[in-house]
Wavefront OBJ file of the C-alpha trace (Angstrom):
o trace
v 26.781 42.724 98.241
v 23.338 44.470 97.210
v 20.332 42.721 96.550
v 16.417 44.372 96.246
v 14.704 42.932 98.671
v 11.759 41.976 96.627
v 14.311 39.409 95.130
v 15.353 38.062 98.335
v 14.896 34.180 98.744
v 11.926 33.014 101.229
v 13.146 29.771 102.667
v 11.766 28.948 105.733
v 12.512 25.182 108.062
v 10.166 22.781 108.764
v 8.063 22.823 111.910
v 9.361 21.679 115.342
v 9.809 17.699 115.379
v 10.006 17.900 119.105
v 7.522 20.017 121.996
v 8.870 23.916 123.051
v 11.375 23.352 125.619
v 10.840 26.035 129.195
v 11.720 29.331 127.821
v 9.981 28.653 124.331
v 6.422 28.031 124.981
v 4.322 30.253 123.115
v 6.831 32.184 121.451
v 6.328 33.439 117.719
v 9.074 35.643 115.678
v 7.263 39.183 115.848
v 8.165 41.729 112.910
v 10.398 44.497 114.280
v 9.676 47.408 115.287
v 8.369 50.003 112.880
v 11.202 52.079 112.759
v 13.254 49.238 112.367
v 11.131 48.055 109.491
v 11.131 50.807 107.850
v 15.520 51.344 107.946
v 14.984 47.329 106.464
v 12.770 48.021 103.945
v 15.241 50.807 102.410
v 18.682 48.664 103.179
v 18.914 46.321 100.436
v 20.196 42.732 101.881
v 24.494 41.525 102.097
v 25.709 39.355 99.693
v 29.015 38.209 101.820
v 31.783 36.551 99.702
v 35.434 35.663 100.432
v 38.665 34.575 98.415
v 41.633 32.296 99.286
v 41.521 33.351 102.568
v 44.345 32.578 104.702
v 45.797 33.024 108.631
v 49.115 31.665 109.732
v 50.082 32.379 113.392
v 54.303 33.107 114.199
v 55.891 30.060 115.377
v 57.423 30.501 119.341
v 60.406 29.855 119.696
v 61.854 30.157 116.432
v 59.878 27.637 115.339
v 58.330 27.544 111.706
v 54.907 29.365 111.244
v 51.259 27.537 111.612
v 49.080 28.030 109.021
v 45.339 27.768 110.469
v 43.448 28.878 106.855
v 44.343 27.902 103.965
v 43.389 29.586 100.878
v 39.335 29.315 101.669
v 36.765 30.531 99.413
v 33.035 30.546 100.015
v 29.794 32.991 99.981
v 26.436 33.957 101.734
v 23.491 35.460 100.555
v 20.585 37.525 101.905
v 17.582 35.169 103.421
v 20.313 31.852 104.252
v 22.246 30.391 106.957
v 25.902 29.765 106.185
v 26.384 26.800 108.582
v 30.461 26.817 109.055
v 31.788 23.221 110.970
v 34.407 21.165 111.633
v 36.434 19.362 114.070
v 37.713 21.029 117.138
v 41.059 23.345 116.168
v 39.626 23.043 112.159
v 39.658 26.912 111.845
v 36.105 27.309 112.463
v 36.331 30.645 114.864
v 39.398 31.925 113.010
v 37.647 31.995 110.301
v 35.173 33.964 111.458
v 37.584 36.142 113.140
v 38.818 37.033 110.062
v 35.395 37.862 108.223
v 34.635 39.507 111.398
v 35.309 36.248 123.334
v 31.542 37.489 123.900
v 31.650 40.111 126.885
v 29.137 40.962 128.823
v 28.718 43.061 132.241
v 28.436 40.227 134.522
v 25.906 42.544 137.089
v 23.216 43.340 135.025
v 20.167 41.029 134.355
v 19.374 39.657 131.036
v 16.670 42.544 130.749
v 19.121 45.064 131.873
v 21.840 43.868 129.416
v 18.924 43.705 126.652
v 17.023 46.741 127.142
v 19.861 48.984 127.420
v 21.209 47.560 124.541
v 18.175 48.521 122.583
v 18.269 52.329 124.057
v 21.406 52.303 122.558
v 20.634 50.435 119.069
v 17.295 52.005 118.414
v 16.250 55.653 117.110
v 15.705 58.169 119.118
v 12.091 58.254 117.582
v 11.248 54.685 119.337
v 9.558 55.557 122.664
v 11.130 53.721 125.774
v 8.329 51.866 126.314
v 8.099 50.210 122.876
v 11.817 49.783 123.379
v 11.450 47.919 126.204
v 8.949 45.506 124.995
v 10.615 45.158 122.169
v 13.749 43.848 124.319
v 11.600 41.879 125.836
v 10.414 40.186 122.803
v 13.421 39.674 121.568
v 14.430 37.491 124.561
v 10.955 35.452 124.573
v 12.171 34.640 120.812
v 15.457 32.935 122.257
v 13.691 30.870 124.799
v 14.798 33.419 128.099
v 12.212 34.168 129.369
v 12.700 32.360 132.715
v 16.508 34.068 132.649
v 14.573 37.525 132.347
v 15.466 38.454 135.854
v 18.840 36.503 136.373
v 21.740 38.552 136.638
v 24.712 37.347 133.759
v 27.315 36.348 136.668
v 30.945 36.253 135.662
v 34.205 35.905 138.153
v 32.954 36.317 141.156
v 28.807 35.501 141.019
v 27.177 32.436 140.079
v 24.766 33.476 137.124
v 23.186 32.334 133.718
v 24.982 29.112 131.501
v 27.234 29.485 129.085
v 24.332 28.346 126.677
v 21.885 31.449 127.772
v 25.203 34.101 127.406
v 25.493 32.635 123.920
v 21.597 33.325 123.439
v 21.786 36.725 125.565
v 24.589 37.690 122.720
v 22.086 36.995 119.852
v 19.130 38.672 121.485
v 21.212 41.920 121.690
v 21.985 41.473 117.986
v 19.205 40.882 116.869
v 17.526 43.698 117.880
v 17.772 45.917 114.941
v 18.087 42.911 112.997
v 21.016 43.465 111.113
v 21.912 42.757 107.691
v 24.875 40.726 108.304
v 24.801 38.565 111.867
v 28.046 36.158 112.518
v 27.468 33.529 115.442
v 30.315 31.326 117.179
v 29.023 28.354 117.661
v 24.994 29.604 119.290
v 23.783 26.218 120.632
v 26.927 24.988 122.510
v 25.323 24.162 125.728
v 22.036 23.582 124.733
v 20.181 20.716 124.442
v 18.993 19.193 121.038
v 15.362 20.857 121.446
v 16.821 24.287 123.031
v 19.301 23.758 119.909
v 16.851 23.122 117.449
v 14.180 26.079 118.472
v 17.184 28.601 118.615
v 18.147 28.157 115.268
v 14.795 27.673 114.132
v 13.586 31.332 115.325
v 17.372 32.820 113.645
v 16.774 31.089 110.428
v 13.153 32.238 110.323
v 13.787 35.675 110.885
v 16.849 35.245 108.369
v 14.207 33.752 105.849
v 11.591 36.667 106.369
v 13.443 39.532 106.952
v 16.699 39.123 104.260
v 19.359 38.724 107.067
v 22.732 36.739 105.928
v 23.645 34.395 109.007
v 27.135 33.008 109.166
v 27.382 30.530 111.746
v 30.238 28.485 113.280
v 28.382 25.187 114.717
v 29.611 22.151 116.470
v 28.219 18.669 116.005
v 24.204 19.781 115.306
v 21.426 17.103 115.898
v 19.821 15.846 112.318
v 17.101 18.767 112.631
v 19.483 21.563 113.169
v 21.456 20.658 110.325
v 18.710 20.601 107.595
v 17.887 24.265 108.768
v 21.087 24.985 107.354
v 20.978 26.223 103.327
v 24.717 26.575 102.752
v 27.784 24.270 104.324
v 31.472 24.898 104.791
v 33.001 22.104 106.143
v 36.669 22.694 107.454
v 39.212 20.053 108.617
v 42.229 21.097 109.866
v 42.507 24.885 107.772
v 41.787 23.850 104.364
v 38.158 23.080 102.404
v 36.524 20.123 102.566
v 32.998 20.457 100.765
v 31.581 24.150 100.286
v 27.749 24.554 98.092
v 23.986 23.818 99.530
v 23.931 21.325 102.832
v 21.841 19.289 101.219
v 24.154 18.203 98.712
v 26.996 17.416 101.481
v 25.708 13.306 101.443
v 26.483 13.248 98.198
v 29.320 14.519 98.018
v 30.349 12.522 100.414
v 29.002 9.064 98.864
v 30.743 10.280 95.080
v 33.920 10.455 96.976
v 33.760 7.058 98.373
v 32.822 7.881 101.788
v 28.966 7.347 102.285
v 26.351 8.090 105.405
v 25.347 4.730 107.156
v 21.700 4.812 107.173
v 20.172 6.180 110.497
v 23.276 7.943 111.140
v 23.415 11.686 111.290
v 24.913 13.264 108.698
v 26.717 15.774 110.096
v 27.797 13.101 112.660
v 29.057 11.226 109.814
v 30.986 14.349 108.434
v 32.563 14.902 111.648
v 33.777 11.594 112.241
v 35.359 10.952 108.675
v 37.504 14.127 108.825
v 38.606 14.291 112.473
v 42.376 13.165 112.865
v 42.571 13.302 116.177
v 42.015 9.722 117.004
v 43.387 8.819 113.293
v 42.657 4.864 113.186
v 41.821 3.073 110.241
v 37.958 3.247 111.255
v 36.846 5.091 107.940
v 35.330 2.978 106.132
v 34.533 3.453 102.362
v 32.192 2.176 99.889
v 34.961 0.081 98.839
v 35.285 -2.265 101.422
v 38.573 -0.434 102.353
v 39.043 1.398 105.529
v 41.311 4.739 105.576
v 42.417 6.795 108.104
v 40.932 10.598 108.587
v 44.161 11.967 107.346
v 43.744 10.136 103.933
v 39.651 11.038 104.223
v 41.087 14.649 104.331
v 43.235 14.602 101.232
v 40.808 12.609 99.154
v 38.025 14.853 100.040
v 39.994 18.188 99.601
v 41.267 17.141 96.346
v 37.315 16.091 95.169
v 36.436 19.717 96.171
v 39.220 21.291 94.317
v 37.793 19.027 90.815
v 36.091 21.299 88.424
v 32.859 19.740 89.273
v 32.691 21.172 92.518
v 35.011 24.132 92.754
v 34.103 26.430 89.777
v 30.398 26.106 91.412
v 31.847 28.255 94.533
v 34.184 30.902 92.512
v 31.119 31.162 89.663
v 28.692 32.103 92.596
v 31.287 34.267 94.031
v 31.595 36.263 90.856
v 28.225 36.362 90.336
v 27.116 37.862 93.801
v 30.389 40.714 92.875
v 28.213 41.443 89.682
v 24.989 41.592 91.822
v 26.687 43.814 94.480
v 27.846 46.606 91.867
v 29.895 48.430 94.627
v 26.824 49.714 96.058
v 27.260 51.479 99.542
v 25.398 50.998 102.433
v 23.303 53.770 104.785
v 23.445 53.920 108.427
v 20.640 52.682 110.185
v 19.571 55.971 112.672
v 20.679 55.242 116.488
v 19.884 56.961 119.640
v 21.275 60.532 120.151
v 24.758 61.447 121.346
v 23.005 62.635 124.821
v 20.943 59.649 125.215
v 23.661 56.872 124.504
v 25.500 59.070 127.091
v 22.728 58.767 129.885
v 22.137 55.448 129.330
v 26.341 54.551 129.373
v 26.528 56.442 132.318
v 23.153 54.892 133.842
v 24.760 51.347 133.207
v 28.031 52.224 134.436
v 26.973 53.407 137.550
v 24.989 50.445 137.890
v 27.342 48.472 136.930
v 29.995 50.341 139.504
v 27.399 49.954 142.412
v 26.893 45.767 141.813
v 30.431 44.996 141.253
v 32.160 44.660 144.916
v 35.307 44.534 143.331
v 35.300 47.600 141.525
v 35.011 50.035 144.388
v 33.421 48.511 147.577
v 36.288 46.566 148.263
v 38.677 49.159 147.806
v 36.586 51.339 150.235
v 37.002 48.984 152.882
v 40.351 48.592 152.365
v 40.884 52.432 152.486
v 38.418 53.255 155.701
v 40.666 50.150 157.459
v 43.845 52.050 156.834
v 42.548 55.363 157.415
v 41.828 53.675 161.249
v 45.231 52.955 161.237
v 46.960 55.785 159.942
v 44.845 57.827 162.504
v 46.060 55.913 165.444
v 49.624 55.552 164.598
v 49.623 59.391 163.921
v 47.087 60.546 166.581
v 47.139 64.357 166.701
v 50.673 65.036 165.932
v 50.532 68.712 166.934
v 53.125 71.390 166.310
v 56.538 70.403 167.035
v 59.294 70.632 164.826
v 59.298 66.795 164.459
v 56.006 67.175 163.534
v 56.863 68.657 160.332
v 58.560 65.553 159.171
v 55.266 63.550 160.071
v 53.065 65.890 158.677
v 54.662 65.157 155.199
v 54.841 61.483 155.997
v 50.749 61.597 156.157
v 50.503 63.037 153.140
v 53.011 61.262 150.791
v 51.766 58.274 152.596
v 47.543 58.865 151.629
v 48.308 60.457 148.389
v 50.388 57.151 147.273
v 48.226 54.395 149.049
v 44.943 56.055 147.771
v 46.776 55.933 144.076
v 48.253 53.204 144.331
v 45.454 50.883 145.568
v 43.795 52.237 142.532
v 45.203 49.151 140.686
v 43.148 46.702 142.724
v 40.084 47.873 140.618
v 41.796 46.809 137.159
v 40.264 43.457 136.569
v 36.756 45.023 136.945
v 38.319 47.715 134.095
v 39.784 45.166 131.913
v 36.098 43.772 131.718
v 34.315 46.721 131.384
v 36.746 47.825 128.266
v 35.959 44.358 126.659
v 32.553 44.948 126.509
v 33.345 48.533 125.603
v 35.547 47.074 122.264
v 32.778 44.429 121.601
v 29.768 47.042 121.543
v 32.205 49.586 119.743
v 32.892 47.404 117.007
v 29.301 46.507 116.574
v 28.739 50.252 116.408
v 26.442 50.911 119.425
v 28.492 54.057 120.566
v 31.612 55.525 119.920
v 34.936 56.377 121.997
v 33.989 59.588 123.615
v 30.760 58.464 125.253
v 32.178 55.558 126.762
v 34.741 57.732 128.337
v 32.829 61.040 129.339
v 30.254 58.354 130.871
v 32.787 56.377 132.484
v 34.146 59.748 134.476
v 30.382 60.627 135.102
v 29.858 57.688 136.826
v 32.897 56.796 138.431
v 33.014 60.648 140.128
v 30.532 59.750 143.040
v 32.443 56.588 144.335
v 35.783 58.511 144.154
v 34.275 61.301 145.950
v 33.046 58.834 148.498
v 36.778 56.738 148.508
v 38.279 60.058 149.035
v 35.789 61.684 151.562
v 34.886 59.188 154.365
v 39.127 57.464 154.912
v 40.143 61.144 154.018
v 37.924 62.371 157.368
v 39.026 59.339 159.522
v 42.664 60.373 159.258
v 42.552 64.238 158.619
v 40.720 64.507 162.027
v 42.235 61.923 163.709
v 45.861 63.122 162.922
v 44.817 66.693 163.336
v 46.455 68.040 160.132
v 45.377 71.746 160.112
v 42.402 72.508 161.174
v 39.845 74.378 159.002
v 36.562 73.258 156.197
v 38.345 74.679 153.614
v 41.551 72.795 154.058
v 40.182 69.821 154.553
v 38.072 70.447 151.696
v 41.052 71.260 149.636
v 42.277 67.783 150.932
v 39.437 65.316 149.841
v 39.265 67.352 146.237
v 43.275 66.570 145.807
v 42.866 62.948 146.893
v 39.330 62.782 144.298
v 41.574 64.299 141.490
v 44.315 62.253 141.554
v 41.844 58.562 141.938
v 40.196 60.275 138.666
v 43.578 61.116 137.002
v 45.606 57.203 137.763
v 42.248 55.119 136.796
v 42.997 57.506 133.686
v 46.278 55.934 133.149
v 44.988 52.793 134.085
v 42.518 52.819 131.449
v 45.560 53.810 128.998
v 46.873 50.610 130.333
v 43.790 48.422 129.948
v 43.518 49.923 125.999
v 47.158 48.008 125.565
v 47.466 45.474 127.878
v 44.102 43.263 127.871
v 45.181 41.164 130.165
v 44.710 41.896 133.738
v 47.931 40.066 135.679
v 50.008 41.639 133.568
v 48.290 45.236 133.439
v 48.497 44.979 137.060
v 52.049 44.250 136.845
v 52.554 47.660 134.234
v 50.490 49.903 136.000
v 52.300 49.500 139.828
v 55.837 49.714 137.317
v 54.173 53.120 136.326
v 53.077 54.319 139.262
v 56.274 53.255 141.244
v 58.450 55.216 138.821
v 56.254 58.847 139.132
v 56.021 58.072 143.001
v 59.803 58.172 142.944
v 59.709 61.062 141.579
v 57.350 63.309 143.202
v 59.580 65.474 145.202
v 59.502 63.287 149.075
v 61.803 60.704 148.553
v 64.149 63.054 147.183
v 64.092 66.648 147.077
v 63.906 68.319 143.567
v 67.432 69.718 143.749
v 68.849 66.067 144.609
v 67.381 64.797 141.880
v 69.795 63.659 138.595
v 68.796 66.513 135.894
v 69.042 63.719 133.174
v 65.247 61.562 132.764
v 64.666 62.295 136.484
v 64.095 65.768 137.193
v 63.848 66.527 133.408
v 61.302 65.358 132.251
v 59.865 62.612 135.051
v 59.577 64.667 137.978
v 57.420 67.529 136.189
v 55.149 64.926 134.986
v 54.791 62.994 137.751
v 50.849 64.001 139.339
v 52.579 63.274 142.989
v 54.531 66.384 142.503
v 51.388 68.247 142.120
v 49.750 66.910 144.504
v 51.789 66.582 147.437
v 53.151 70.324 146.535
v 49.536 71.615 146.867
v 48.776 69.630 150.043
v 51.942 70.770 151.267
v 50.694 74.490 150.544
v 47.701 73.704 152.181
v 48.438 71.844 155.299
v 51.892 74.504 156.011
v 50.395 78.204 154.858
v 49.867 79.843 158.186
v 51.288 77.696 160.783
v 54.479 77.794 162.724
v 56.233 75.695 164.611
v 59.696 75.348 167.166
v 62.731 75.283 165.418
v 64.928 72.581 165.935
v 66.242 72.890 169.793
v 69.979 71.390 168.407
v 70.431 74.160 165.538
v 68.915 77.519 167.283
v 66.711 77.367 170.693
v 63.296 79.914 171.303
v 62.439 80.882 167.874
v 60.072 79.710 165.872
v 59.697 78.291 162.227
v 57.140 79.618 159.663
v 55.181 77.504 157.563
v 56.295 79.314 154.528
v 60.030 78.671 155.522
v 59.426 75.212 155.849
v 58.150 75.195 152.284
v 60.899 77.308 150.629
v 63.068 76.024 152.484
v 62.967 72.238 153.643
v 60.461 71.077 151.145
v 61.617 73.252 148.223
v 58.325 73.493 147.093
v 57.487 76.177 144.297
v 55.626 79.448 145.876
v 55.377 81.122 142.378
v 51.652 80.201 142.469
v 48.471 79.375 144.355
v 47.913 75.571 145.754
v 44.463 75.823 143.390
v 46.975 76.242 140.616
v 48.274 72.697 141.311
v 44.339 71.353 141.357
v 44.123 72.713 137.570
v 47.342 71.088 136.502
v 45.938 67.744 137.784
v 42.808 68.448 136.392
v 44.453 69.240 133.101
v 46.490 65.966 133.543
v 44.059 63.722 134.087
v 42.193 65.236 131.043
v 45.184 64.689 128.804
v 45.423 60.925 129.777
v 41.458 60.543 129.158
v 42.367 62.134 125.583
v 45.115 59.504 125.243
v 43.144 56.388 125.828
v 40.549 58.146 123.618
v 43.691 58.094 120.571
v 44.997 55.206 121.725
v 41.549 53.353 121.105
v 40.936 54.996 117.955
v 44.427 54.041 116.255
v 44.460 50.697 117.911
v 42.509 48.676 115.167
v 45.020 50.174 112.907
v 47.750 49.862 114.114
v 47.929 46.130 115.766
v 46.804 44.840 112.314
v 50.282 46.401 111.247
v 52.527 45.182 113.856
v 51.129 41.662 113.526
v 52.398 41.006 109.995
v 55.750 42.888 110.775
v 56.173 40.731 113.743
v 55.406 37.468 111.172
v 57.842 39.130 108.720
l 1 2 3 4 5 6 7 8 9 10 11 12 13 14 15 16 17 18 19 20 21 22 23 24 25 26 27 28 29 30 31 32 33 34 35 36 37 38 39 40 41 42 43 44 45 46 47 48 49 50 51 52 53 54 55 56 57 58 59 60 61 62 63 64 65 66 67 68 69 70 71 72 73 74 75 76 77 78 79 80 81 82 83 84 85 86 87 88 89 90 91 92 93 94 95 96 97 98 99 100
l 101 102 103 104 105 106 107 108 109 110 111 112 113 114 115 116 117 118 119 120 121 122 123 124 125 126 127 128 129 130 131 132 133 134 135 136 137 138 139 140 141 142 143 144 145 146 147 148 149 150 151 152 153 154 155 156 157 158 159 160 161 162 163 164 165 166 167 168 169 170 171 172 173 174 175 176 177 178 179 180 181 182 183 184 185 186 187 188 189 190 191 192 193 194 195 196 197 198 199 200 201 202 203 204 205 206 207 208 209 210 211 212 213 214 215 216 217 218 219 220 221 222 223 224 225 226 227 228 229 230 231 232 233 234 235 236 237 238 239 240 241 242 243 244 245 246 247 248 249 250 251 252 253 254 255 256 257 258 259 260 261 262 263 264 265 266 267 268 269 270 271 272 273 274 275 276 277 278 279 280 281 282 283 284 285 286 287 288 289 290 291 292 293 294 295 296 297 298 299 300 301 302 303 304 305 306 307 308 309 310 311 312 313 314 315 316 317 318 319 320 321 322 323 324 325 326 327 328 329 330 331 332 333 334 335 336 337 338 339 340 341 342 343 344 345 346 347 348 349 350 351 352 353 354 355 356 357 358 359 360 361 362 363 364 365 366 367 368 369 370 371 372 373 374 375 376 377 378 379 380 381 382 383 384 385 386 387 388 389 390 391 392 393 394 395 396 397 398 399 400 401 402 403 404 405 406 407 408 409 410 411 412 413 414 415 416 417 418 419 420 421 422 423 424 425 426 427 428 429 430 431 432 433 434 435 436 437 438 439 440 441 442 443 444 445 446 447 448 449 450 451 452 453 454 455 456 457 458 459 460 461 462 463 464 465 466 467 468 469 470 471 472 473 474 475 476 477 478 479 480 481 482 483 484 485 486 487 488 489 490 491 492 493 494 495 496 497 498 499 500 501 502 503 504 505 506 507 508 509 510 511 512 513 514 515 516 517 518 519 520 521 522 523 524 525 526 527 528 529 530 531 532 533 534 535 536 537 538 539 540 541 542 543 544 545 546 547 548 549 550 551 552 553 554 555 556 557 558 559 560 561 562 563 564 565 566 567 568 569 570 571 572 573 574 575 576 577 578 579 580 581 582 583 584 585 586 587 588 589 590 591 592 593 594 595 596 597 598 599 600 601 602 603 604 605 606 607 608 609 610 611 612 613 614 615 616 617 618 619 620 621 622 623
């Protein structure tokens, strides 16, 4: 896969047959920057190749296996683009997959998402002005100029096209231009001339710089496709025609099947092979018409002659020879500290524009803090108060957990982008999650704070700063520690109805099990108390609220058991709450602590063993 780059082919397209459309005026491919140069000029180019390649998906219900791929073969070298098409459902993405859904945070601008893209992508040794004009470059190249300030929208915003996310994608590749680039289908939602200059400005900048392009593309206009060096042409999982695009017509008129004149030709391709209306409306140079289904097999087998094949597995050999089992060095990033400033910088941002990942929840909680605080106005010192007192907290500690959940679909996004940036290799595991807690602290400290105040006041729970500090840090600690199992969640279940659906199963079975529904000694020793209840965070928590709300108080005992004495708070812990006095209610801040640490270390394994591991399970699920 190794080339010298003084070797590499210089093929460049032909001028623009049609005027800049708005985004493109004025813009010329730039060289990179020079520290990106100068990682190019040392990292010799990718010869890509790839051998009977083949994906079959499990049948449901019992039923037989579908094979999407079928034994494909084909190559890429340094300096080309690899133009992969098709009908729709031909294998084009799969395929792709398998050499290889574009996320994006939906509140940033397309010079946010760009710019910190490149703090993150280029050395530390690039000064942040240069990178940002650099980013900035890079998005004049792919015709965004006027999209510069446009936030990306997603669920709940209205923001840029589909066609400008597919260009956003390639401006944030291409910013240390890579050696290897894969696109799924880039000009799907563009316009011919949008279509043409994107792929104009990739193949130039493929041409110049030694970059091997693979792209997936839909139905291009007549210019787009002669941009294209190399064509694999799929129908339906198998080979059609593999070798140099230009040679595609005539393959096509050898094999009986010839390109009206005036007609496109990948128009023409398109149409022969696409089944999915299959009428006789193929019409060969024979006079005869055929359906797609028999275009198929006759082309396939023509491919598969001598003549054409031995061409693709000759190349392929020849590129192994070239490559030599060379390896491949790093390009230098950003620092460990500054990826983590920047991730946190994002994140934050990120956490303040989205309404759904905290605002909302806010709202919710300051509304039922109102409530809570009426329904339990100042519940003073009675013996029934006890009861009530316990109530209040089981009933904030759960709610303030629980609600937690309503934040997942915001997660679920934000741990896409996390896996698609990952993979690209723009930051690792434990900077995503040390910036994630970084940023996420301040709104939990202001979720916990303001609805904690409404009803600690309001019910006139034990008065004191320090208790009602103690209060606000147990509610902060365990928000902190269940977005920490919800992030577990989010690692294994991408999908966000049904990691709702896990996490309230999770949380539902540690509630029950945190010492107020049922007292520890009531509990069944078996799975309950051993090992649920000492895991469960509510056991901590309310225990060390408990502590903090009873220590020094007294109240009436109950007028029906013994009249005129009183009630310590310590007795009502030892004795009607059964809480453990062996150590200090800060004690039970540190376990959480240490809790929610562990679960941040498990979605930190969890990611790092996932690409392993699902691979596995996969083909023993097919078996």
């Amino acid at each position: 896969m190794v080339i010298p780059p003084s070797t590499l082919p210089r093929w460049a397209p032909t001028p623009s047959p049609s005027p800049a459309p708005a985004g493109f005026d004025g813009v010329v491919v730039e060289p990179p920057l020079p520290a990106v140069r100068a990682a190019m000029e040392d990292d010799p180019g990718v010869f890509l190749t790839w051998e009977d390649v083949s994906v079959t998906v499990a049948g449901s219900y019992g039923r037989e296996p579908v094979s999407i791929l079928s034994g494909i073969s084909g190559h890429a070298a340094p300096g080309e683009v690899l133009a992969i098409m098709g009908p729709s459902g031909c294998g084009k993405t799969t395929l792709l997959d398998a050499l290889a859904e574009i996320m994006l945070m939906s509140t940033l601008s397309v010079r946010e998402a760009v710019y910190y893209s490149a703090q993150l992508q280029l050395p530390e040794t690039v000064p942040a002005a240069k990178k940002r004009a650099h980013a900035e470059r890079v998005i004049r190249e792919m015709g965004l100029s006027d999209a510069m300030d446009t936030r990306i929208g997603g669920r709940i915003t209205k923001g840029i096209s589909g066609g400008q996310r597919k260009r956003l994608t390639i401006c944030i590749e291409m910013l240390t231009r890579p050696r290897l680039l894969f696109l799924d289908e880039p000009t799907s939602g563009l316009d011919s001339a949008a279509s043409y200059h994107v792929m104009s400005h990739i193949a130039r900048i493929a041409a110049r710089e030694g970059m091997t392009i693979v792209a997936a593309v839909h139905q291009p206009s007549g210019d787009v496709f002669e941009l294209f060096h190399s064509l694999c042409l799929l129908a339906y999982g198998r080979t059609v025609f593999f070798g140099e695009a230009a040679h595609a017509t005539e393959f096509f008129t050898q094999t009986g099947f010839p390109c009206p004149n005036l007609r496109n030709p990948s128009d023409h391709f398109l149409r022969t092979i696409n089944k999915d209306f299959d009428e006789k409306i193929v019409k060969s140079s024979k006079a005869t018409r055929k359906t797609a289904a028999e275009a198929i097999d006759i082309l396939t087998q023509a491919y598969q002659s001598p003549a054409y094949l031995e061409k693709t597995v000759s190349k392929i050999a020849e590129m192994k020879q070239i490559n030599g089992g060379a390896s491949f060095r790093r390009r230098e990033q950003a620092s460990f500290s500054t990826k983590l400033l920047v991730l946190t910088r994002r994140s934050f941002m990120n956490m303040h524009r989205d309404i759904g990942y905290y605002w909302m929840r806010l709202g919710v909680y300051v509304g039922i803090g109102l409530c809570l605080g009426t329904i339990f106005y100042q519940v003073g010192n009675s013996y029934s108060s006890i009861q009530t007192r316990c109530s209040i907290i089981m009933y904030t500690t759960a709610l303030l957990t629980f609600m937690a959940i309503g934040g997942f679909p915001s997660f679920v996004e934000d741990i896409k982008v996390f896996k698609r940036e990952r993979m690209s290799g723009h930051y690792g595991v434990a900077e995503f999650v040390i910036s994630n807690t970084l940023s996420a602290t301040p709104y939990l400290a202001l979720i916990a704070v303001i609805p904690g105040a409404m009803l600690y006041y309001l019910t006139g729970l034990t008065k004191g700063t320090d208790h009602f500090a103690y209060f606000v840090i147990t509610l902060c600690m365990c928000t902190l520690l269940v977005e920490s199992i919800m992030m577990i969640i989010a690692a294994l279940v991408p999908d966000f109805l049904m990691g709702i659906i896990v996490g309230a199963g999770v949380q539902g079975v540690l509630m029950l099990n945190g010492g107020f529904f049922r007292l520890p000694h009531e509990l069944p020793k078996p799975v309950w108390k051993y090992p649920f209840y000492y895991i469960s965070f509510h056991k901590y928590a309310v225990q060390g609220l408990y502590k903090n709300e009873f220590m020094g108080l007294t109240f009436p005992s109950d007028q029906l058991v013994q009249a005129n004495t009183t009630i310590s708070g310590i007795q009502v812990l030892q004795e009607k709450l059964e809480v453990e006095m062996g150590y200090s209610k800060w004690v039970d801040i540190l376990i959480l602590f240490g809790m929610m640490v562990i679960y941040r270390l498990i979605f930190f394994v969890v990611v790092k063993i996932g690409e392993e591991v699902r691979p596995k399970m996969r083909k023993m699920g097919r078996k």
